[in-house]
N, C-alpha and C positions, 0 to 999 in steps of 0.2 A: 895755456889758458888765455895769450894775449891773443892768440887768431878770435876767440869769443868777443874783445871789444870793437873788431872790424863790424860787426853787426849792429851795434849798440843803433847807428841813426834809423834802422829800419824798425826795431822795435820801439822807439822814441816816437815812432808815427803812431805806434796804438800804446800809447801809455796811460790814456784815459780808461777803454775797458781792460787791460792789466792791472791798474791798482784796483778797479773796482773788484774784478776778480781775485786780490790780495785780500782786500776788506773784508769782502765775503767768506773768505779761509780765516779768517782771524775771528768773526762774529760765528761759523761754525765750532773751532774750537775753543773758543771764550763759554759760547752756550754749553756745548762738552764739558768744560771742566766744571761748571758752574750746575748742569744737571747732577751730575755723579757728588758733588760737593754738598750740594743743599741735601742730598736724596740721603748723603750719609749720615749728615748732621741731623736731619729732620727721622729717620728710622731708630736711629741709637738715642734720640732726645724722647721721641714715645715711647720705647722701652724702656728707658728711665725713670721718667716721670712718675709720680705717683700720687700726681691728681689727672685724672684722664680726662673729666669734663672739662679742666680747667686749659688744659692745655688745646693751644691756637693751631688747629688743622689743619685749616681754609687756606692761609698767608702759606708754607712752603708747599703744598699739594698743587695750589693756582700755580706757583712758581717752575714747580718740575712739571707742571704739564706746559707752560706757559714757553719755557725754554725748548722742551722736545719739539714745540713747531717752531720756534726760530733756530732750532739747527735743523730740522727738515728742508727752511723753506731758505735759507741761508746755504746751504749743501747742493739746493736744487739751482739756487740762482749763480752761486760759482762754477758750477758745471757747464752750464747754461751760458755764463761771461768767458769763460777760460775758455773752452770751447771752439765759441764764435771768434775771440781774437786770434787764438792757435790757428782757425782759418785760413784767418787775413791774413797772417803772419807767413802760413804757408803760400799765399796767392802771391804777399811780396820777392818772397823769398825765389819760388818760381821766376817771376818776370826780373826779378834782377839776375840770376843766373843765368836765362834763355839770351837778356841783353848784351850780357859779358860774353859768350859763346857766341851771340852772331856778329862780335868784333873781330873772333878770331877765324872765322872763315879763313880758308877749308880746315873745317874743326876735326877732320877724320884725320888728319896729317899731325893735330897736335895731342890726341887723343885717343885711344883705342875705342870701340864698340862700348866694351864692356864696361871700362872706366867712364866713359860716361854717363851708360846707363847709372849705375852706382850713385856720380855727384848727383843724376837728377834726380832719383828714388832714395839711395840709403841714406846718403850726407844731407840732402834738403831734410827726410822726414827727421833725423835724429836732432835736426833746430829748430824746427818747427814745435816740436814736443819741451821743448830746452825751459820756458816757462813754465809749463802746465804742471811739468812731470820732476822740474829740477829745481830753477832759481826760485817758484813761487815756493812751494814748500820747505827749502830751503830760510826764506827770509819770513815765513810764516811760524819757524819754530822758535826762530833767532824773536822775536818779539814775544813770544809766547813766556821763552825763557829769562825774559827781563821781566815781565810783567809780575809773573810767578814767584821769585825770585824778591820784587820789590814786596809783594804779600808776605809771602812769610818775613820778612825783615818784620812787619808790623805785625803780624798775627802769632809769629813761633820764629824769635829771632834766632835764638840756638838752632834753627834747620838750614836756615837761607845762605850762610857760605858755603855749603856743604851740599845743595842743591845746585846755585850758582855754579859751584866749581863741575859738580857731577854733569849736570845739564849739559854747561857749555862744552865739556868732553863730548858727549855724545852729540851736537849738536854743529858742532864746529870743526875739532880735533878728530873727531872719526871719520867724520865726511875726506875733510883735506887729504889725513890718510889714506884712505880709500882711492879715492882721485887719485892722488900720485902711484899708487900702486898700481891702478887700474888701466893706467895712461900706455905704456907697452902691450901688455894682453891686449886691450880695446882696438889700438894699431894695429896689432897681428891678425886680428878679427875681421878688420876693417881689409885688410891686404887679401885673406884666405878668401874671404867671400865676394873679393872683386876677380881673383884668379876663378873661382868657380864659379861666377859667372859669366867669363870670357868662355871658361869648356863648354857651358851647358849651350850657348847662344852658337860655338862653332858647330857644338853637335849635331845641333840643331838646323842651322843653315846649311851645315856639308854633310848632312844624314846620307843621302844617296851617293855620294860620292865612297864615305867612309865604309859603308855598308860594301860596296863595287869591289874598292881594292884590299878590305879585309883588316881595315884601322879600325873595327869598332873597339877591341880591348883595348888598344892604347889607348884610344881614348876616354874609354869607359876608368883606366886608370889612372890617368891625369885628372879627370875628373875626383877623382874615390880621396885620391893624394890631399887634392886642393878642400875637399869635407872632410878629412882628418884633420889636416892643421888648423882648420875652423873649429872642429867641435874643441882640439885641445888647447886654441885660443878662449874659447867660450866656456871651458871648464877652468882653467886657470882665473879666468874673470867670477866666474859663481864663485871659487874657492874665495880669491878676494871678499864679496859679497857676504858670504856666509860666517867669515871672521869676522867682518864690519857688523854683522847685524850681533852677534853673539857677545862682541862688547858694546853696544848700547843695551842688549838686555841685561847683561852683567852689572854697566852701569847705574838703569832704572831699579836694580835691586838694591845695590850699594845704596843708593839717592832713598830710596824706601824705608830702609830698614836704620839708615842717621836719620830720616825725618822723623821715625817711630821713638828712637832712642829718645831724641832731643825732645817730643812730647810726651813723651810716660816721666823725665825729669820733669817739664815743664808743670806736667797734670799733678806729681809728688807734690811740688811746692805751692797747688794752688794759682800757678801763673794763666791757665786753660784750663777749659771746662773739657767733660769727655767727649760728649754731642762736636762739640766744636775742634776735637781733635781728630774724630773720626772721619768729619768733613773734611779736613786738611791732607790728612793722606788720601784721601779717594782724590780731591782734586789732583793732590801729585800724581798720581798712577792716572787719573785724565791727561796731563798733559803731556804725557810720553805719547800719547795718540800723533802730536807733533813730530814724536820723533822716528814714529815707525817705518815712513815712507821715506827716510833720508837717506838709508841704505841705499834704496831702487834710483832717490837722485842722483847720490852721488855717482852712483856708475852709469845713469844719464849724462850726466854733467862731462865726465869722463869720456862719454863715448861723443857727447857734442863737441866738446875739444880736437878732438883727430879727427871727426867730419868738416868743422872750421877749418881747420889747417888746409885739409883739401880743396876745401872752395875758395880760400883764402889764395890760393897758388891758382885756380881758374884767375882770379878777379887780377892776379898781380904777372899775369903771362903779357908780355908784349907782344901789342896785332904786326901779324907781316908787316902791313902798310900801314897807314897813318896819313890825315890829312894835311895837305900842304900847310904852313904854316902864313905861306902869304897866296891864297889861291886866286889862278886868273879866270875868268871866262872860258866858257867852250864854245867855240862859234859853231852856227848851224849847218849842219848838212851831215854829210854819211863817209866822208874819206876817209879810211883805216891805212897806216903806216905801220910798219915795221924797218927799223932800219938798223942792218947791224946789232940785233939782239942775241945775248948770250944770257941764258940761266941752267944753273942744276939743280937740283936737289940737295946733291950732297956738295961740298966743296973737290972742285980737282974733278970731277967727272959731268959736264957741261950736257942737258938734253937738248937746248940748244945752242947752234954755234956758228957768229954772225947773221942771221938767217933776215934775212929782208925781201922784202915785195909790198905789192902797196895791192888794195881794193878801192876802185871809184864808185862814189854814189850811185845806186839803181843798180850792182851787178849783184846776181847771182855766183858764186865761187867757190867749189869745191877744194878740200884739201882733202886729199888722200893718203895713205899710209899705211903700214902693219902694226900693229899694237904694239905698244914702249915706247918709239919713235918722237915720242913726244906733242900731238897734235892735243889733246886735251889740255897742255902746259898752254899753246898757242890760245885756247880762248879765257885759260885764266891770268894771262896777262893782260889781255884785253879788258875785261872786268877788274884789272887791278886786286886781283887777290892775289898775286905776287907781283911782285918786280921783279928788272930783268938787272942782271950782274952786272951786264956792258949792254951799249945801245939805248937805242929808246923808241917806244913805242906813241903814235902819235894819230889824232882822232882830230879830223879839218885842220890839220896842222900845230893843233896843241900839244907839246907833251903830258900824259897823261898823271905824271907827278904833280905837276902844278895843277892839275885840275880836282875842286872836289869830290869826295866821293859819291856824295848823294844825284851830285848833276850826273856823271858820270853813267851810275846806273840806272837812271831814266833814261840817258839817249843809247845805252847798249842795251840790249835784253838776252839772255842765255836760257838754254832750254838742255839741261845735263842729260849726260846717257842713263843716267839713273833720276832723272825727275819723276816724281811722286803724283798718283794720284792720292787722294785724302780721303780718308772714310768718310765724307759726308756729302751735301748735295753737288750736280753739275755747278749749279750756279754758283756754290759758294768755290768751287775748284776753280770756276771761271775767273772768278772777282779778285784770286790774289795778283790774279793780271792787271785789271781795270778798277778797284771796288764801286766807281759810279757807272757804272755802264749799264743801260738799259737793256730790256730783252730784247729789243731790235738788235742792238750792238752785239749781244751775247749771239745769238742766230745767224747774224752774221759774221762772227767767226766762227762757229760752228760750220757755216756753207763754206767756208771758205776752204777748210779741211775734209769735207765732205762727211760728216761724220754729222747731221742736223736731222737726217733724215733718224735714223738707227736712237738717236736719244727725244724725238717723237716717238717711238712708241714705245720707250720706257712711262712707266706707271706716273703720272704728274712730270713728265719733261723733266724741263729744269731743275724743278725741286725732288726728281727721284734722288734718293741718295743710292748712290754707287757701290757701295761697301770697301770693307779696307781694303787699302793697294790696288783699287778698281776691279775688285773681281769679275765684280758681275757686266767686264766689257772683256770683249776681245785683245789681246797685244796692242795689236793695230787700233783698235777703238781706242783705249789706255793713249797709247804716245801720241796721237790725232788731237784728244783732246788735251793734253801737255803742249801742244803745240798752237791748237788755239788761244789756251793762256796766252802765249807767250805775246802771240800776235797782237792780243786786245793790249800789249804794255802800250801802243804807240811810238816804240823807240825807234826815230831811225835806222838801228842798223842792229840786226838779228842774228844770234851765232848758235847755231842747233852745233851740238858735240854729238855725236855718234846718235842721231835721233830716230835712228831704225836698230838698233839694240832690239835683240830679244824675238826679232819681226822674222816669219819665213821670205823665202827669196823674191813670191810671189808681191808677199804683202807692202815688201822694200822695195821692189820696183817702181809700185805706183804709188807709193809714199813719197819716193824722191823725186819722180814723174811731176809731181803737182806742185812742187817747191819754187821753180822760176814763177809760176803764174801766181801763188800764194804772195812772193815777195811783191811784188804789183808797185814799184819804186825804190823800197827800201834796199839798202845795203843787205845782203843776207849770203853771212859765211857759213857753210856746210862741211863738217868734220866727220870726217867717214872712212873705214874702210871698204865701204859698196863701191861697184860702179854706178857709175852715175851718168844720166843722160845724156844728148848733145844738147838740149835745151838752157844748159848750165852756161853763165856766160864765160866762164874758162874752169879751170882745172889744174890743182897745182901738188905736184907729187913731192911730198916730206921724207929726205932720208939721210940718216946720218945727219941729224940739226940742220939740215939746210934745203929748200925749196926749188923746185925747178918746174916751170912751165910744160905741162902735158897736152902733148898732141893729141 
């Protein structure tokens, strides 16, 4: 439960509409117990009575109608508070997660697919709920229970330790139980249903493949495996649930039937009237309304706990890199070094080794290679999303350690074999390159890639939205304008990784055809296994960690 007060400063920022939203659950069932109270008192007092003129109508009838709209409008506006801050809460929650994950770039190397889907979807939603659905009615029953408690002390003292004691069981002592009990099952659940959704997303992605070589029952029963231990983590959790809810009923009856005892004495000796002891048990049996929803918290509460833990471990993972502690200057211009660099992956097995060559400002420069070989390593040291074991890597002469990282990734700009187009417009796909860039600017890197003409006669240009993953453009349209972005960064020096991915032979010819005349000064390294033109101003073959000049 300590992963829960990692969050405490983000819900601290909406503590204004949270307690209004408390307030409102507490004047909800303040009004609850106080309708059912007066409604008992005032039935069993006209039944009584035996002067019927005499007795005062107007005063509790005004009252039970008077309270049924302030728990209406009381119910509507916690709804309405809880709600809108559960929102926020979700909005913060979000952007501080997205922040912690784009420190740890390349997040695929710390992270699986599926597990992160999970932290973004199932661990965010079960905190984002953690108010609404857990602590508030938790701490709404906890006040209910004093309050109640302080009444009968004054109205039916023989009920109130006896209530006190029954209440704060059910109110406290079951929940806690529950929780702890819950805290394994919830983790199993939590585990089962991030395995099944790593199958459903491979299934899904390797369909054609699986379908080919005749793996769909494996699969189909790795999948089947990973929703059995789910369902019998989530029947073990209802079973918890269903114990917890069957001792606070047990409870509220206990708590009922000493409240009853303690006033048929108290009504024997004259200490209470009947009218007013009828209202008293109805009030009790209202305020277990507090206690109904504690069950469904606690195993909220529970299931937010093992989602914390998870994000908790996002938030507390160490980035590859880190910014220098004493950082210097980048001087200007486009010279890229390599000298003597050695990194692996793993320890003891090096993808590069010693590997050095230099690029001067204004060239075009192919690296070539067969897939493994390690050319995609070569542009993320350059980007400093890893470091190198031995050697060092150097940018106008800077070591790239000393330098920070924000300057860094303005004067590099990278364009992955898997960049993304966005489900949404040209121009907003344009802008993560440039965001102030004018539609001249935009057009012209659109010309530049040749790709200006073809999203003119999309439907409103710029503002066509494209759909997800750029359907509705060709491969070659799709990486064209990936590479536009890239261009509008303005960064000196430009590193496309495998930027004809996915392209037929035709469309990668004159894709990388156009790349010397695109660079138009800039530094610009090309990571490829194509060939590549003579336009290129050299050509440099990667094999076995180390580089060599291609004729």
């Amino acid at each position: 439960m300590r992963a829960l007060l990692y969050f405490l400063p983000l819900f601290t920022k909406l503590t204004g509409p949270l307690l209004l939203s408390l307030a409102l659950s507490l004047v909800t069932l303040a009004a609850g117990i106080g309708l059912l109270g007066i409604s008992g008192w005032f039935l069993t007092a006209a039944a009584l009575t035996t002067a019927g003129a005499a007795f005062n109508l107007f005063a509790p009838s005004a009252g039970v109608r008077g309270l049924s709209f302030v728990r209406i409008l009381s119910r509507y506006g916690e709804r309405l508070t809880g709600h809108n801050a559960t929102l926020k809460l979700l909005s913060e929650l979000r952007r501080w997660l997205f922040a912690k994950l784009f420190g740890l770039v390349p997040v695929e190397r710390r992270f699986g697919r599926a597990d992160l889907v999970s932290r973004l979807v199932a661990d965010i939603d079960a905190l984002d709920t953690m108010f609404l659905l857990a602590l508030g009615p938790i701490t709404s029953a906890a006040v209910v229970g004093v309050v109640m408690s302080t009444l009968l002390a004054v109205v039916l003292p023989g009920a109130a330790v006896a209530y006190a004691l029954g209440f704060g069981s059910a109110v406290l002592l079951v929940p806690a139980a529950l929780i702890a009990l819950s805290r394994a099952p919830s983790a199993a659940a939590n585990a089962a249903a991030n395995e099944l959704r790593r199958a459903v997303l491979d299934g899904i992605d390797g369909h054609q493949d699986l379908v080919l070589f005749g793996a769909v029952a494996a699969t189909e029963a790795s999948a089947g495996a990973a929703a059995l231990r789910l369902a019998g983590a989530k029947r073990r959790v209802a079973l918890v649930g269903s114990l917890a809810t069957a001792a606070v009923q047990l409870l509220a009856g206990a708590i009922l039937v000493a409240t009853l005892l303690a006033g048929l004495e108290a009504l024997a000796a004259g200490r209470i009237e009947g009218p007013v002891l009828a209202g008293v048990l109805l009030a009790v049996v209202a305020s277990f309304e507090a206690s109904a929803v504690l069950v469904r918290s606690a195993t909220r509460l529970a299931g937010s706990a093992a989602a914390a833990e998870r994000l908790v471990a996002v938030a507390e993972t160490e980035p590859a890199v880190a910014d220098p502690a004493v950082p210097s200057d980048l001087p200007p211009g486009g010279d890229v070094e390599f000298a003597g660099v050695t990194f692996g992956y793993e320890p003891g097995r090096p993808v590069l080794h010693e590997l050095g060559f230099t690029v001067a400002t204004g060239e075009c420069v192919a690296i070539r290679g067969p897939s493994g070989v390690g050319k995609s390593t070569i542009a993320q040291l350059l980007l400093r999303l890893v470091d190198p074991q031995a050697g060092v890597v150097r940018v106008n002469g800077a070591d790239l350690r000393g330098v920070p990282l924000s300057d860094l990734r303005r004067r590099v700009a990278l364009m992955t074999q898997d960049a993304p187009v966005f489900g949404d417009s040209v121009r907003a796909n344009l802008g993560i390159g440039r965001p102030a860039a004018t539609d001249a600017e935009l057009w012209a890197a659109l010309e530049a890639v040749r790709l200006a003409d073809a999203i003119r006669q999309l439907p409103r240009a710029l503002d066509a939205v494209i759909g997800e993953a750029g359907r509705s453009l060709s491969a070659g349209q799709a990486r064209r304008l990936c590479l536009a972005r890239t261009l509008l960064s303005e960064a000196p020096i430009i590193v496309l990784d495998e930027p004809t991915s996915g392209l037929d032979a035709e469309a990668e010819a004159a894709f990388l055809a156009d790349l010397p005349a695109i660079a138009a000064g800039r530094t610009m390294i090309v990571i490829t296994h194509a060939e590549v033109p003579a336009t290129f101003s050299r050509t440099l073959s990667l094999r076995a960690g180390q580089v060599s000049e291609q004729s």
